[in-house]
C-alpha positions in Angstrom: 20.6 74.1 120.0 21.0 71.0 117.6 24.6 70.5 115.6 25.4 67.2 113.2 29.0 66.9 113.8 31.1 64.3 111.1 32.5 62.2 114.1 31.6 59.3 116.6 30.0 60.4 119.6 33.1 59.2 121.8 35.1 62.0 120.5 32.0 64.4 120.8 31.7 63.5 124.2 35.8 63.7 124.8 35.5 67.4 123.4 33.3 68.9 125.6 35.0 66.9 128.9 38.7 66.8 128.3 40.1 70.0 129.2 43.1 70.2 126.6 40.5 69.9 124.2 37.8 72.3 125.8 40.5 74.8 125.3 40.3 74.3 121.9 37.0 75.6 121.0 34.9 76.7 124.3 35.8 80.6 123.2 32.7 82.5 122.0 33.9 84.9 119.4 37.1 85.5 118.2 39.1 87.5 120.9 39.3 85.5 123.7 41.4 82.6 125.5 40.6 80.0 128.5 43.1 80.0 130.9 41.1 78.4 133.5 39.6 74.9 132.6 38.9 72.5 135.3 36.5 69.6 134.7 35.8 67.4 137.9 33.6 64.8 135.5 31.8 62.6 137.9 28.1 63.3 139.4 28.3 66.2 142.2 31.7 67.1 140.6 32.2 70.4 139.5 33.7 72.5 136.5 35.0 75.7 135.8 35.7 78.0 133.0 37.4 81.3 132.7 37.8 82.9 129.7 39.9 86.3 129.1 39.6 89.2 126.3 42.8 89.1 124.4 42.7 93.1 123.7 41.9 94.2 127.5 42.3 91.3 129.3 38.8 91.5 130.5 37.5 87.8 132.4 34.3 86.3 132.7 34.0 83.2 134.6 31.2 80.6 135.3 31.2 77.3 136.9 28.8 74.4 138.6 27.7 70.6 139.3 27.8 67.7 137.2 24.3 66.5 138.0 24.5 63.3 135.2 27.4 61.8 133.6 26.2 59.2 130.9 29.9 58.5 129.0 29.5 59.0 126.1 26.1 59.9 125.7 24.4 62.5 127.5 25.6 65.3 130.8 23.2 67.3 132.7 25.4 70.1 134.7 24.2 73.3 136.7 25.7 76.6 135.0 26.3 80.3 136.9 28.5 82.9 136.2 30.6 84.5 138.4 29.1 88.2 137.8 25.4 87.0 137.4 23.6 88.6 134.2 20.7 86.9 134.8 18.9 85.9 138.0 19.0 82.3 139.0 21.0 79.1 138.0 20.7 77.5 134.6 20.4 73.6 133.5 22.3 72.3 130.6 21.4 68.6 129.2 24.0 67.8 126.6 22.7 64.8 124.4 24.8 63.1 121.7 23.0 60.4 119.4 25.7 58.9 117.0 24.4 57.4 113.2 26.2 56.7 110.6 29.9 58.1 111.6 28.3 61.5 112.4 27.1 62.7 115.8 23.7 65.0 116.6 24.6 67.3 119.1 21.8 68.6 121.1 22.1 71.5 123.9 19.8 72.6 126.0 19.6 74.7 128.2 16.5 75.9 130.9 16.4 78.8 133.2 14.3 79.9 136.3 12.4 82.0 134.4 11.4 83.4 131.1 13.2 86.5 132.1 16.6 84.9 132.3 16.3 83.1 129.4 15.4 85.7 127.1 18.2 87.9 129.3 20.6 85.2 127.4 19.1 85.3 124.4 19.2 89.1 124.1 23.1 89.0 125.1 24.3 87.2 121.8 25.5 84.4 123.8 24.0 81.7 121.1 26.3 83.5 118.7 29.0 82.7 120.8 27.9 79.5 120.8 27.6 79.0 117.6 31.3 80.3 116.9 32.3 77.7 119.4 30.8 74.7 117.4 32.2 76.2 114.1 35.7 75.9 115.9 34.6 72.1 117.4 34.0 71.2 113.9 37.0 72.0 112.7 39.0 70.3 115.9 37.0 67.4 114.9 38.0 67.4 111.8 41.5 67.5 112.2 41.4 64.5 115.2 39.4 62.0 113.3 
């Protein structure tokens, strides 16, 4: 997944590993809160994430490793969730490339298998995901 955000990469990068700003936007679709944010941001240290439904107070939780910290450029960090929806442990690489006053925000993620990965792609997570950078966006917007 590739996003142009109108902000320097250092603020990019502050977003996605500051937790009183992962709180922010990290929410999927519209519904839900993060109570649980803990980010351990060095390589072998780990984060976790819980978010909860606001109408049944339904949580979903995942967590794992930082595997690369490159401030303020680029994190590669394991990902499982706590009930596993799809087999195996996923890889995210998080890139940020700044030109110009605006950051390209690149997200990707790889899976054990073609099953798992079209297992997350069936789910509607990207839409999530989506929603989550519309809300980053406008946190941006209104820190810069």
């Amino acid at each position: 997944m590739t996003r142009v955000f109108n902000a320097p990469r250092r603020l990019v990068f502050d977003a996605h590993t500051k937790p009183e700003l992962v709180k922010r936007w990290l929410l999927g679709p519209p519904g839900w809160s993060m109570p649980v944010c803990e980010i351990d941001l060095r390589v072998g240290g780990k984060y976790r994430y819980v978010w909860r439904s606001d109408s049944d107070g339904t949580e979903m939780g995942m967590g794992g490793v930082y595997r690369e910290v490159l401030a303020p450029e680029r994190i590669v960090t394991t990902e499982r969730f706590d009930e596993a929806w799809y087999p195996g442990e996923g890889v995210g690489t998080l890139l940020l490339v700044e030109r110009g006053g605006k950051t390209t925000l690149t997200n990707t993620m790889r899976y054990e298998s073609r099953a798992a990965r079209d297992g997350v792609l069936k789910s509607g997570m990207e839409k999530g995901v989506a929603e989550s950078y519309d809300r980053l966006a406008e946190l941006l917007a209104s820190t810069t």
